[in-house]
C-alpha positions as CSV (number, residue, x, y, z in Angstrom):
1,X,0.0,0.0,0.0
2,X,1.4,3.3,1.1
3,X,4.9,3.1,3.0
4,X,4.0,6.5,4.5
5,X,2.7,7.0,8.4
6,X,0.2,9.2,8.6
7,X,2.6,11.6,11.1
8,X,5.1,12.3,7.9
9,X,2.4,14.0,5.6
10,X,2.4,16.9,5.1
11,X,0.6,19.7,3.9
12,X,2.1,21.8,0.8
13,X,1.1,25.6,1.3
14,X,1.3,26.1,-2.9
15,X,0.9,30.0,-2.3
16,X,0.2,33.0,-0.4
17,X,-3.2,33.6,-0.4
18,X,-4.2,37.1,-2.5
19,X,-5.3,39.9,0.3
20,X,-8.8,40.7,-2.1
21,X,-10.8,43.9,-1.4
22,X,-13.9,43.1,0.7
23,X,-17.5,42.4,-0.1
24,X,-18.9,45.6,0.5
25,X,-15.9,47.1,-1.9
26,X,-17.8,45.9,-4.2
27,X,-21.0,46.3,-3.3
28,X,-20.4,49.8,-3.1
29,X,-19.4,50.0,-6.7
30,X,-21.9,47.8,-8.2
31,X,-24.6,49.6,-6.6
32,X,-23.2,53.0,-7.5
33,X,-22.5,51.8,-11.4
34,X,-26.1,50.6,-11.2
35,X,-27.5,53.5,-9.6
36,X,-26.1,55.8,-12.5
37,X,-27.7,53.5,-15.0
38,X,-31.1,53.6,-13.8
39,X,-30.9,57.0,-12.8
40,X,-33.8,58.1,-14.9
41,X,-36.3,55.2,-12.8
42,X,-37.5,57.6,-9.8
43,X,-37.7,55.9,-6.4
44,X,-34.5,53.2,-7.6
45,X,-32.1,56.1,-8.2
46,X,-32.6,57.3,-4.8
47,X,-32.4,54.0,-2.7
48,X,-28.9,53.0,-4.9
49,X,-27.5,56.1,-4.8
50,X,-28.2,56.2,-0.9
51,X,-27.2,52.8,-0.7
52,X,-24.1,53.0,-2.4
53,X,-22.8,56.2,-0.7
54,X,-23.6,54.2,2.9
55,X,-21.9,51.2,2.2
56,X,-18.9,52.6,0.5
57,X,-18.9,55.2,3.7
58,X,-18.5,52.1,5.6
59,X,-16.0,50.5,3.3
60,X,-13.8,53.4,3.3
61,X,-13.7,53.7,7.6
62,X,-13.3,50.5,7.9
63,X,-9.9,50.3,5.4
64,X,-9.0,53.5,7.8
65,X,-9.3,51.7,10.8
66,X,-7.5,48.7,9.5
67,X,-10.5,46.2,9.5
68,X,-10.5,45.4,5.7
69,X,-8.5,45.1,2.8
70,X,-6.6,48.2,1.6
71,X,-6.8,46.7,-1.7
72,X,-11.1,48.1,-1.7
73,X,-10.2,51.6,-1.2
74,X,-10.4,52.3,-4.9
75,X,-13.6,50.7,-5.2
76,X,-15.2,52.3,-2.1
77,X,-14.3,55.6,-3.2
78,X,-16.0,54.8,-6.3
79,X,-18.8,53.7,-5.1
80,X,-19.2,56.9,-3.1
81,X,-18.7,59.2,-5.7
82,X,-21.1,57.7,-7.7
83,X,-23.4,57.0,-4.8
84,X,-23.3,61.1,-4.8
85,X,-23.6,61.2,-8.5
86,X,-26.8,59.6,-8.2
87,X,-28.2,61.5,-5.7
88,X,-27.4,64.7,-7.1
89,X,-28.9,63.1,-11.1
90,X,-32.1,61.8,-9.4
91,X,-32.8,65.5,-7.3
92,X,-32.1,67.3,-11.1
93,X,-34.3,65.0,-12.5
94,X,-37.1,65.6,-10.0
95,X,-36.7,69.1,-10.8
96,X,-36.6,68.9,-14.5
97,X,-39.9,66.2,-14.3
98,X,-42.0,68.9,-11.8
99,X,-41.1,72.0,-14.4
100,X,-41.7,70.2,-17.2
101,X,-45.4,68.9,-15.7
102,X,-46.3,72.6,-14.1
103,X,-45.6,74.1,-17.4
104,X,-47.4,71.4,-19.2
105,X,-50.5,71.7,-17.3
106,X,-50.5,75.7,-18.1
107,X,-50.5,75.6,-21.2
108,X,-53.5,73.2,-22.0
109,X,-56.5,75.0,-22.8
110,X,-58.7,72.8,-19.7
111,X,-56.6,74.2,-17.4
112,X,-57.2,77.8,-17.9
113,X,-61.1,77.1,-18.0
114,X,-60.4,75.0,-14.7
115,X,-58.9,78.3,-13.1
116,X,-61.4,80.9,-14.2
117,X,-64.5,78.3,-13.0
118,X,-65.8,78.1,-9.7
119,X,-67.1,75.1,-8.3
């Protein structure tokens, strides 16, 4: 059979394993990439932009204190940027939506009979 005892094998450590940035690195980008994507769909530009700024806020203490991977700065800091990006697109586009509408809805001809009726 095997002329080996089971006290001389040995594990072979092949390499060092990679230091990879963290979970919510990434999270933080994905969401923020996403969040920029769908920045024209109202309440879902909000929540991933918020989300994204959040987490990657998180991210980014948590590689200052030490507690995660360096190698996920990059990616939080992304994330947080475009976390803000998003924010900032979905409050223009709220804006540009409410102008467009109010000016819309003065210029039919119903709306000026609507304002010069009583009921």
């Amino acid at each position: 059979m095997n002329d080996q005892n089971p006290e001389e094998v040995k594990a072979e450590v092949v390499g060092v394993p990679e230091d990879k940035a963290s979970g919510l690195a990434i999270t933080a980008l994905v969401l923020g990439i996403v969040g920029v994507v769908c920045s024209w769909v109202i309440v879902l530009n909000f929540a991933l932009g918020i989300a994204a700024l959040i987490i990657g806020i998180i991210e980014f203490k948590k590689i200052g204190a030490g507690t995660s991977s360096p190698k996920g700065r990059g990616m939080a800091l992304a994330g947080i940027i475009l976390g803000a990006v998003t924010i900032f697109a979905a409050i223009i586009y709220v804006i540009v939506i409410l102008v467009t509408a109010a000016s819309f809805f003065s210029w039919l001809p119903w709306a000026q009979i609507m304002q010069n009726s009583s009921f």
